[in-house]
Structure formats: structure tokens, C-alpha cells
N, C-alpha and C positions, 0 to 999 in steps of 0.2 A: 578344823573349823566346822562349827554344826551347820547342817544343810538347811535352808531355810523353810520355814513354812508355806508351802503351798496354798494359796487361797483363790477359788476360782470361782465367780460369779455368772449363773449363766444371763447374758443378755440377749435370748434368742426374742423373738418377737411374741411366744407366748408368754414367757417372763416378765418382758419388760412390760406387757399392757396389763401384767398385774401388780406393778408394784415395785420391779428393781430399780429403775430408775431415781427412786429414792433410795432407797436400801444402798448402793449405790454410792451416793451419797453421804449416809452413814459409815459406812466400811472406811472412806476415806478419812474421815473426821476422827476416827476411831485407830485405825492407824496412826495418826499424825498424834494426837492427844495423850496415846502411849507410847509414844518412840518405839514403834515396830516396824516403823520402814526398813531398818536394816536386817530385818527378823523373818519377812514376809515377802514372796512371789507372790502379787496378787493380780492378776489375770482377768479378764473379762471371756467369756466363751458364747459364739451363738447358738447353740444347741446344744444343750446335756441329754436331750433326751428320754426326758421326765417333763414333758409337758405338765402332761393331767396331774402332777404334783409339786409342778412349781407354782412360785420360784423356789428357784434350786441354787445352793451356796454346797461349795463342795473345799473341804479343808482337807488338805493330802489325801486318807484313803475316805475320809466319812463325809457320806452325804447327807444334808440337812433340805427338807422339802417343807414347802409352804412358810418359807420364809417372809417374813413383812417386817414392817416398821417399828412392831411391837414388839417384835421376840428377836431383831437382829442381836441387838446391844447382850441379851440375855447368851444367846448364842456365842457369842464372841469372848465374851468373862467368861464361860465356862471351861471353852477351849482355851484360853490363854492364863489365865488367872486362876486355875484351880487350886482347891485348897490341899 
């Protein structure tokens, strides 16, 4: 069985007062929308430790910074839906 994809979202306090709480939001809808729940660990974390570069969305080993509302969905089809 293939091991699933790691998805981890940091919710530390500098993240979340920019933005993840929607994002957030997104990821979940996006999941659900592509049947990737059985595909996907997807985690919440309080500190990635990339402040001054989040939010921070980390998919197994690659980390994505300055993540927002505009560029999650972009994010997400790249890593999952490549061509």
C-alpha cells in the first residue's frame, strides 16, 4: 500500500493572524472535492518555524511559504494533479 501524503499546515499564532485560518478552510474543501481523504495525513502544526515566511503549508519533504487564499488552490493542483 502507498504511504500517504503528508500535509501539514502550520497553525502557530504567526500564521494563523495571517491568513491560515482560511487557507485552512480551503485545504479541507479541496480534499473533500478530490477524494483525497484516503490519500492524505493532513495535520495542523503550531509552529513550523518560518515565521517571517509564513504561512507555511508543508507537503512531505517541500515547504511552500507565504501561502494565502490565492495561491493555495494553485499549490495544491500542482502537487497533486501534475501533468
Amino acid at each position: 500500500m502507498k504511504e500517504k501524503t503528508k500535509l501539514i499546515l502550520c497553525l502557530g499564532s504567526s500564521c494563523y493572524s495571517r491568513g491560515n485560518q482560511y487557507v485552512l478552510d480551503i485545504v479541507k474543501q479541496y480534499i473533500k472535492e478530490n477524494n483525497l481523504k484516503d490519500k492524505i495525513d493532513f495535520r495542523g502544526q503550531l509552529c513550523s518555524g518560518n515565521c517571517s515566511h509564513g504561512p507555511i503549508l508543508k507537503i512531505n519533504d517541500v515547504v511552500f511559504k507565504n501561502v494565502d487564499v490565492n495561491n493555495i488552490n494553485n499549490i495544491l493542483d500542482q502537487y497533486f494533479f501534475k501533468e
